[in-house]
C-alpha positions, -999 to 999 in steps of 0.1 A, spaced: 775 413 108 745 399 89 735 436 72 774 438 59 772 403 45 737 410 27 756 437 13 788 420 3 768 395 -17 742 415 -32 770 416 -66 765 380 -64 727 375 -68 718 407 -92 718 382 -120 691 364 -100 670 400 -96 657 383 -64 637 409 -41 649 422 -8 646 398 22 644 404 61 669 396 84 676 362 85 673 356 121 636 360 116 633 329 92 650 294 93 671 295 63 691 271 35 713 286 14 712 273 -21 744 278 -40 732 271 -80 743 273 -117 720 302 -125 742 311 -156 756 293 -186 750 263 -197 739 248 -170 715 269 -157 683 251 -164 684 226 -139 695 247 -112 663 268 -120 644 240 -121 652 234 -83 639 273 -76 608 265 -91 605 233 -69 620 246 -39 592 276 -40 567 249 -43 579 233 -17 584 263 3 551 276 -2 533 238 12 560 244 45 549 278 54 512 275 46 511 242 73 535 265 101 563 267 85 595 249 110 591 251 146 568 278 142 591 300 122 590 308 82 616 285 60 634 303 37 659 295 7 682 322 -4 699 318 -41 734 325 -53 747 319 -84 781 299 -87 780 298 -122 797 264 -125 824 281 -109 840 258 -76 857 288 -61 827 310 -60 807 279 -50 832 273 -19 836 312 -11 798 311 -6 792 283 11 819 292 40 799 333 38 768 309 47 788 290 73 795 319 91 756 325 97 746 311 125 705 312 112 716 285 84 703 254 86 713 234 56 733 245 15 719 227 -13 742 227 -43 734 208 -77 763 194 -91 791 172 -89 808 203 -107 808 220 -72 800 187 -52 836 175 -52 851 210 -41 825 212 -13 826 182 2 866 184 12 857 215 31 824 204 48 838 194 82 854 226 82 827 243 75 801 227 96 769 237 79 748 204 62 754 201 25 726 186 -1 740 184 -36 707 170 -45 716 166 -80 749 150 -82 747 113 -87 786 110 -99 802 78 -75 822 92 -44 841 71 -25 839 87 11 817 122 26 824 148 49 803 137 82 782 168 68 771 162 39 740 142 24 727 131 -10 692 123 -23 693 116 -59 704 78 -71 742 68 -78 750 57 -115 769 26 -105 734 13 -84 712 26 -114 727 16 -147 730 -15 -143 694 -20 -139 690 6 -170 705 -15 -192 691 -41 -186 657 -35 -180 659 -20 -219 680 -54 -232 647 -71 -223 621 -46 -234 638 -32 -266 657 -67 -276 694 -43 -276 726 -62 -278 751 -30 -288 757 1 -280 774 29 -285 788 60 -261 787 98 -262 804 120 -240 807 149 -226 845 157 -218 840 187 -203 817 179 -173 828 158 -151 792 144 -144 792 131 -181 825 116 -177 812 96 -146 781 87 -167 794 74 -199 823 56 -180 801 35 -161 779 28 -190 813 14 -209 820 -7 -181 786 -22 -168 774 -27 -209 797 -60 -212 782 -72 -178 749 -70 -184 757 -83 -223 758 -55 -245 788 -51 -271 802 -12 -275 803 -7 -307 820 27 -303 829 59 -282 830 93 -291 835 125 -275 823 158 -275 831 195 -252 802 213 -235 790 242 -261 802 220 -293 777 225 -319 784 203 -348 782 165 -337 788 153 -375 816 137 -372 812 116 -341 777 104 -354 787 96 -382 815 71 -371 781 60 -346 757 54 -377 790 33 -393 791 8 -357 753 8 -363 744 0 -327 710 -5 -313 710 16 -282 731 50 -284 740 65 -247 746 102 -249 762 114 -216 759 154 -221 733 183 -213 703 194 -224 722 219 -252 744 191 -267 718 162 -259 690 183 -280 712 189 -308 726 155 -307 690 141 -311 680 164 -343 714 157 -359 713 122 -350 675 121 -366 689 137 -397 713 112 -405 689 85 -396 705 70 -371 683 38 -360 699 33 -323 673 43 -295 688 74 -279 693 67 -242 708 97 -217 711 102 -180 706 135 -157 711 156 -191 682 137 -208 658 143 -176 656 177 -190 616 185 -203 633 203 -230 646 171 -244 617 156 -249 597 189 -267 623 187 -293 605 202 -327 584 179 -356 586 148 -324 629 143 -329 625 129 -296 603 106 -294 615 70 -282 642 89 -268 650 69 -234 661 85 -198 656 69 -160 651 86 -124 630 83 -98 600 108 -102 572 103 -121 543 131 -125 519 111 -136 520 91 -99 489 97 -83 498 95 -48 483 123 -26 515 140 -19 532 139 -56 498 148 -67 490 179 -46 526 192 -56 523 188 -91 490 206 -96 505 235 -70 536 233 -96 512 233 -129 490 262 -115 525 282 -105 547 280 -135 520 262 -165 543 235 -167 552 195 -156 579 196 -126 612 183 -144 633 159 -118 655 185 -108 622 199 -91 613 172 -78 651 165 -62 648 200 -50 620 202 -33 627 167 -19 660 184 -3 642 212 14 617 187 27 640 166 42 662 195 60 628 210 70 620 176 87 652 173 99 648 205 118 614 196 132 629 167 147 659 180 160 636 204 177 661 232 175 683 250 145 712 237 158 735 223 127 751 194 149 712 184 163 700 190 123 728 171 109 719 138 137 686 139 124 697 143 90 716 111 94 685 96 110 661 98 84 643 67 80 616 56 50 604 98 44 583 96 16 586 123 -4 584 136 -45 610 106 -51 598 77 -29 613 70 3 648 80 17 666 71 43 701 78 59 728 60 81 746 89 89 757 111 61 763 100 26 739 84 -1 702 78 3 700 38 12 672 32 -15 686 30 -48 660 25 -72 650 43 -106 625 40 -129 626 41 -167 613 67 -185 606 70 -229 595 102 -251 560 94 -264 545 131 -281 571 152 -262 559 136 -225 582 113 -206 561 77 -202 568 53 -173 577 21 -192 591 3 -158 
């Protein structure tokens, strides 16, 4: 059973070029469903770079309970039907510990399907508002309803804003979520929008839309899209010189952002909960094992990653066994783990119970903790 469904999937992952692996019974494994392709694709590559990180740490201490951990990747491609018809090929192995997914994009067509299923599910970076999990499935990453409204105003006190105005992404339903909570927390926390525009994932030409922006002449501009639209957004936006400090969510996170060519992003504004520059033992020793892998910073979605892996992998050590109901108890049981993004805890599936975030701006193409 497990060599024919290698084989079925192997169409799956060519895009991925990842080398042959040994039966799975010989590892503890997570399956790791991602956007390897189109325009979403950095983040979820991102998360491989962490997860290896991670990976590496795990194995090199024992690995879990004295077996390797593994992650295997699939691309979805932003596509919820292949995301679900590999999550249930993973639910059928009985060697599968935990799926991680990314987004909300597959989040919401996962979830319904997760107590079916019976295998845990992390979409460690979906942070969209959902009113009610599968008993399987756990989040690490912040909510934007618990996080914007500190966000905003956190900045009304630090940049003296009192408007704003909204960009968004109608194409992704992560954007949506994003740029319809900042329209409705701005008037609570006392900022007037100005204006709201929209844009579709892949546009290229944001004249129009910041050009009705520079006319409202707001003083914070929230741009709810990814790193593609969100980078030309910025140069366009610098262009016209627009004087609104540019403010984005899980698009902005993005490293990429914030190297933007001749410094267009600088005093650019985004918020989560890892910060590099900490210099906390743990966060220290993975971002010099990161730096000395790949030459680079870990972006959050690395960090959110590798925090997912760590957490399944202690799961698994407490449970004492790779049984999914004992690995899904302990899941749920997680109390004050400190990993990459501070402490989580669970009460049974769902959100992690600490929802903080810290806020981040561009100074010279590095993200600076400002609170």
């Amino acid at each position: 059973m497990l060599r024919s469904f290698s084989i079925a999937v192997l169409a799956i992952v060519a895009s991925l070029a990842a080398p042959a692996t040994p039966s799975l019974a010989q590892d503890v494994v997570i399956g790791f469903g991602g956007i390897f392709s189109g325009p979403y694709s950095t983040y979820s590559e991102d998360g491989r770079k962490g997860i290896e990180v991670a990976l590496a740490q795990i194995n090199a201490e024992g690995g879990v309970l004295g077996r390797k951990l593994r992650v295997e990747y699939y691309d979805t491609g932003a596509d919820r039907a292949k995301a679900v018809a590999i999550y249930r090929k993973w639910g059928a192995q009985p060697e599968v510990v935990g799926f991680l997914t990314i987004s909300t994009i597959e989040f919401i067509a996962l979830d319904p399907i997760a107590d079916e299923v019976k295998l845990p599910l992390f979409p460690f970076g979906s942070t969209t508002p959902f009113p009610k999990f599968s008993s399987w499935t756990f989040r690490n990453n912040t909510v934007l309803t618990k996080t914007i409204p500190y966000v905003l105003e956190e900045i009304k006190k630090l940049k003296s804003v009192k408007t704003i105005s909204i960009l968004q992404d109608t194409a992704n339903p992560a954007m949506v979520a994003e740029a319809t909570a900042v329209k409705d927390i701005a008037p609570k926390t006392g900022l007037e929008v100005k204006s709201f525009e929209t844009f579709a994932t892949n546009d290229q030409d944001f004249s129009t839309q910041l050009t009705n922006v520079k006319a409202a002449d707001p003083d914070l501009i929230n741009v709810a899209g990814s790193t593609y639209e969100d980078s030309l957004i910025i140069s366009q936006a610098r262009a016209l010189k627009l004087r609104g400090i540019i403010l984005g969510g899980n698009g902005m996170n993005d490293p990429r952002v914030a190297n933007l060519p001749n410094n267009a992003s600088n005093g650019i504004m985004t918020y989560f909960r890892f910060d590099p520059a900490d210099e906390r033992p743990f966060i220290k020793r993975f971002v010099d094992d990161y730096r000395k892998r790949y030459n680079e910073t870990p972006a959050s979605y690395a960090s959110l990653a590798a925090d997912a892996v760590y957490l399944i992998a202690d799961a698994v050590k407490r449970a004492g066994k790779t049984d999914r109901d004992a690995v899904r108890e302990a899941l749920g049981k997680t109390k004050d783990l400190d990993v990459l993004n501070g402490k989580i805890s669970f009460d049974g599936p769902g959100d992690n119970l600490v929802q903080t975030t810290g806020l981040f701006e561009n100074r010279d193409g590095k993200y600076v903790r400002i609170k």
